[in-house]
N, C-alpha and C positions, 0 to 999 in steps of 0.2 A: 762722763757720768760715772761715777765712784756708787758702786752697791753697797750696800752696809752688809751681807751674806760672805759669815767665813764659819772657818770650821777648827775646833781644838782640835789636835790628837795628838797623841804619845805615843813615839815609835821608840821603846829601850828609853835610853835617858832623856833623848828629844822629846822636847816641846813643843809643836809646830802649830802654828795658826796661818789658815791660809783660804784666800780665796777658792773660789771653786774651779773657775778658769786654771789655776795654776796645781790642783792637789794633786792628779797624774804624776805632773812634771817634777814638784817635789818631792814623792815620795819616791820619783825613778832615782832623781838626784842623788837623796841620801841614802839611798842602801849602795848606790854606783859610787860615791865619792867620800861619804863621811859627813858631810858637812857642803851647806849647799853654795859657801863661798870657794870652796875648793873647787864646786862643780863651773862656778863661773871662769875659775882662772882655766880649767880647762877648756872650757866651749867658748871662749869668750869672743864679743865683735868689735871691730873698731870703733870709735864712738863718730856721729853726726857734730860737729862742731868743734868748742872747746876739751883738750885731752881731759879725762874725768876723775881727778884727785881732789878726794875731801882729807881727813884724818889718816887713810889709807887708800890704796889702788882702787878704784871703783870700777867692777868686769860689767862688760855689756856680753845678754845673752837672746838667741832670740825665742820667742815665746814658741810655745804646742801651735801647729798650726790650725789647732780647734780651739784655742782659748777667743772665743767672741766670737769666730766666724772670720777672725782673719788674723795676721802674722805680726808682733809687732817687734820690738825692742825691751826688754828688760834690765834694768840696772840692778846687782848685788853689791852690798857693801860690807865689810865687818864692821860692828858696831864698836869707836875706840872712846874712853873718855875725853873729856877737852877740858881746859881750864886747869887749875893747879894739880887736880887731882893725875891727869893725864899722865906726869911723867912716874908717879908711885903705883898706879893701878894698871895704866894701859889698856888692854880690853878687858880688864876684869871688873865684874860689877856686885857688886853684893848682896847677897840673896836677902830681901825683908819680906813681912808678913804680906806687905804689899805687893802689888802686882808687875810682872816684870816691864825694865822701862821700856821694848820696844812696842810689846802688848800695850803701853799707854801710847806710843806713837799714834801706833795705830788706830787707836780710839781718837785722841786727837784729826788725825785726818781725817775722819770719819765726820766727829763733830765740823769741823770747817769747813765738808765741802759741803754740809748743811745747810749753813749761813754764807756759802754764796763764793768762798775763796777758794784759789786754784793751789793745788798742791799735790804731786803725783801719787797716783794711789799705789796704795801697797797689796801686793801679790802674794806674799809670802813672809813671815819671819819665822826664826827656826832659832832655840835657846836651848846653849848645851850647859845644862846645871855640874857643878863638882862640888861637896862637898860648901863650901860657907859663901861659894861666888859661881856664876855662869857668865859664859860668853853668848854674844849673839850673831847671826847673821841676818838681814834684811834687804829683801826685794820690792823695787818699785819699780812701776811702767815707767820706761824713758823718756825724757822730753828732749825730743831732737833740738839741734840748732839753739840750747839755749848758753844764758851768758851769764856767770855772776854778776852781779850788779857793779863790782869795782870796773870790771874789764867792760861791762856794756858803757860805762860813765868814762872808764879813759877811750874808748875809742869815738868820743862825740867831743874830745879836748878841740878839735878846730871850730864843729859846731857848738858855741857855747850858748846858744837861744835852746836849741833841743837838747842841752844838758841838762839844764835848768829846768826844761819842761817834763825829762825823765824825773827829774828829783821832788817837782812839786806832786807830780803821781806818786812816789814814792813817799812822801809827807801824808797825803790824800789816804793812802791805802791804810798806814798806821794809826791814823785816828779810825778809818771805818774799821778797824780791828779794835780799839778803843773801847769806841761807841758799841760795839755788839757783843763786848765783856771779855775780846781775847786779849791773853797776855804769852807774849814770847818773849821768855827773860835772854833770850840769845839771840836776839832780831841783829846780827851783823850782817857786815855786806856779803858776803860770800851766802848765808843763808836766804837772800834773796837774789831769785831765778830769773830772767829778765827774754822772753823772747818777743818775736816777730819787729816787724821794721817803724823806724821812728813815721809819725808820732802815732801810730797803732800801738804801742807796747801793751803786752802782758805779764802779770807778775804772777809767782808763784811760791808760796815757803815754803822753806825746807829747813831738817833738823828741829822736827816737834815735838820730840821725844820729851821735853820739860816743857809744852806749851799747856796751859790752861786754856780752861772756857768755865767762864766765872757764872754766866747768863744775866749776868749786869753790865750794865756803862761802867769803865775802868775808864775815863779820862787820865786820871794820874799813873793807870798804868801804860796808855797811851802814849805821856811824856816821857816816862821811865823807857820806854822798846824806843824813842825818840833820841832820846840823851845816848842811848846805848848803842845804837846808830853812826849816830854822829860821832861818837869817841874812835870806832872801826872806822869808819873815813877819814878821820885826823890823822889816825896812824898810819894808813896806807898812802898820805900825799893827796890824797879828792880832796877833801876839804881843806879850807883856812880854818885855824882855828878861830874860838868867839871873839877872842881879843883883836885877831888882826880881821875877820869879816871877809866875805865873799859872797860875790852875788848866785854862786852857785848852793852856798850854805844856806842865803836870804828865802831862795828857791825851797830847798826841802822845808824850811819852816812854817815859811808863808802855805804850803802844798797841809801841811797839818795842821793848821790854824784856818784854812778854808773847809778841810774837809772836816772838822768840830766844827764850826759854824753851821755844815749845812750839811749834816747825817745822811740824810734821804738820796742823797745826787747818788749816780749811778756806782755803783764799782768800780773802782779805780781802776783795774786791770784790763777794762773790758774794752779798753779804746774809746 
């Protein structure tokens, strides 16, 4: 369950938005470290499954043990560009009228786990403004044990029936994001979080920071996070490309082309 209950505040140049469970812990944080991904490279835990590298080192920390009534895992990240912009900016992002991008993450997951989808909530972010750009850092609850979707799809390389049936949920899930007006212009594999055991899977997004919620049917943006998909599996060896064809390709499409056909069927994630 993800609350929608956080709180602004300004401590000096910091920007912090943050749950309630976590305000204690960040504000011990940042007066003890600076900055609250410093505080994770300090306190950090090993991680439950896959080592935890997105754009940068991903610290695990573990939570107040009053945050909820009990103990869990926390993930801190620095927030770094991606895309072309990545090797000119790095973690710098630049300050517009609008509102900062982790602040929209946030909102974003907010909005989705509205409408039904899993995606780890956020704890905390924390925005050190300078001058014409800020950096950020952001905390999410952890999800133990999970897998990117490239490495959850090559470890089913022997079983190629439950690849296939990973990939027709993953078709499935894209259209009921479709269908319910989200659009994630950066739906690659790695952004999709793949846990528990075949054919129970559960998915989860990540990197929402550019995700909309339009509160319309986007079918064509449906195909758009589809195509966009597909080209990150191309590249990484999953897929055949269109020309040369693959029944594990046929899978993800047919899995999006079912679940447009018939909206209503349960949540793809949910087993």
């Amino acid at each position: 369950m993800i609350s929608g209950v956080y709180e602004d505040i300004r401590r000096g140049r910091v920007h912090l938005r943050v749950a309630p469970e976590a305000r204690v812990w960040a504000l011990t944080m940042l007066e003890k470290y600076g900055t609250l991904y410093e505080a994770g490279g300090q306190e950090s835990r090993p991680p439950q499954g896959d080592p935890l590298v997105g754009r940068g080192i991903i610290h695990l920390v573990e939570s107040p043990e009053d945050a909820g009534g009990s103990q869990e895992l926390w993930a801190i990240r620095h927030a770094y560009r991606g895309g072309l912009l990545a090797t000119l900016l790095g973690d710098r992002y630049l300050r517009t009228p609008a509102t900062y991008r982790p602040f929209r993450e946030w909102e974003a997951s907010l909005g989705l786990a509205a409408l039904g989808f899993s995606t780890p909530p956020l704890q905390a972010v924390a925005v050190y403004p300078s001058g014409l750009i800020y950096r950020a850092d952001v905390v999410t609850r952890f999800i133990p044990f999970g897998r990117e979707l490239p490495k959850a799809l090559s470890s089913l390389a022997s079983q190629p029936a439950l690849q296939q049936k990973l990939l027709e949920r993953v078709g499935g899930l894209i259209a009921v994001m479709g269908h319910k007006g989200v659009f994630h212009p950066d739906l690659n594999g790695k952004n999709l979080l793949v846990t528990g055991q075949a054919p129970h899977w559960e998915l989860h997004l990540l990197d929402l920071d550019r995700t909309r919620l339009r509160g319309r049917r986007l079918m064509d943006g449906g195909r758009r996070m589809l195509r966009r998909l597909l080209r990150s599996l191309e590249k990484l060896g999953i897929l055949a490309t269109e020309a040369d064809g693959s029944p594990a390709r046929d899978a993800l499409e047919q899995g999006f082309r079912d679940g447009a056909r018939k909206p209503k069927t349960p949540f793809p994630s949910q087993g």
